[in-house]
N, C-alpha and C positions, 0 to 999 in steps of 0.2 A: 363178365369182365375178363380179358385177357390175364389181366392179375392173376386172378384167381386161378384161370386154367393154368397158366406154367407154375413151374416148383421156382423155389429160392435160387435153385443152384442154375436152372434155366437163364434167370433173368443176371443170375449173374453173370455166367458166360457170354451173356446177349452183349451185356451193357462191358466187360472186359473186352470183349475181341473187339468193339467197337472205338474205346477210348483210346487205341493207337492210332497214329495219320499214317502208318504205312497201310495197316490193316483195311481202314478206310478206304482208303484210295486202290487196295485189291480189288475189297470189291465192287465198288464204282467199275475201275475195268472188265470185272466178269459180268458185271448185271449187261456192260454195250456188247462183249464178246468173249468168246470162248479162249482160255488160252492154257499153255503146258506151264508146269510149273517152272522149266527152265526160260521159257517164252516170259515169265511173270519176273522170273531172275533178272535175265537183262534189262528189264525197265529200273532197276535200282543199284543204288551203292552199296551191296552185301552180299552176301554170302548164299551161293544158292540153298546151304542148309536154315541159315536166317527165313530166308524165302520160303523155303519149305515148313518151315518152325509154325510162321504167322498163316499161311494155309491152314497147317492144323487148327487152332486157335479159331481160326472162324470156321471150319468144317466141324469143329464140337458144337459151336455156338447155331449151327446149320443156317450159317449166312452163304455158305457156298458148298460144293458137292465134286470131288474127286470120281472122275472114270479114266480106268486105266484102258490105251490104247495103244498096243504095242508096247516100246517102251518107252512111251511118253504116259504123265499123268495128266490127263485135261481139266482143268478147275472150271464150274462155273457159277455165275451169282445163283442165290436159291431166291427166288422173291418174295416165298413163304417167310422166311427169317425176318427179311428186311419189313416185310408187313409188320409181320410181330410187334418187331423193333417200335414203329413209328405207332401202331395202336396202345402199344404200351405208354408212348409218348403222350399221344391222344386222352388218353384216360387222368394221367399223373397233372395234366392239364384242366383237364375237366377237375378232379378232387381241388388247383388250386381253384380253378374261377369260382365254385361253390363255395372255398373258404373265405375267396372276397367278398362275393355276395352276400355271407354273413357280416363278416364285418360292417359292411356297406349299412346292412340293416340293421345293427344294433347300434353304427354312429346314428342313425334317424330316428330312428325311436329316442336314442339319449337327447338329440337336440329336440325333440316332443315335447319328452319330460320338462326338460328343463323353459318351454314357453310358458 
């Protein structure tokens, strides 16, 4: 299980860098195309250090990956991360349907008993 493989502080970086819609919407952009961090600046209302700030955030979380060229920084999506991400999903999904599935089967059996 994915679970199992990452640590606590994994999945929390995972599920942090993710719960912003600026963050989001980074890396949506870098998963289509490669862009510089001030390239990623002008698509927003902030601060190119803001910009830079949420970079970080998902570069911990290894949603995306910094190379430095010249002196631009190039961001790009990682899709290792974003896999992660949605397998993690995948699973937390699975442990619900399991839990319905019990339920499911002990309302049946109770309507059993009670025939």
């Amino acid at each position: 299980m994915v679970v199992d493989m990452l640590s606590e502080d994994e999945v929390d970086r995972l599920f942090q860098a993710l719960a912003d819609a600026t963050r989001r919407d980074i890396v949506a952009r870098v998963l289509i195309a490669e862009y510089s961090v001030s390239g990623l600046a002008e698509q927003y209302d902030m601060s190119f250090a803001a910009v830079q700030k949420h970079v970080a955030v998902l570069e911990r979380a290894s949603l995306v990956t910094k190379e430095r060229r010249g002196r631009e920084q190039i961001v790009r999506g990682q899709v290792d991360g974003v896999q992660k991400a949605r397998r993690l999903l995948d699973e937390y999904e699975e442990i619900w349907r399991q839990r319905v599935d019990r339920i499911t089967d002990i309302l049946a059996a109770d309507a059993q008993d009670e025939d």
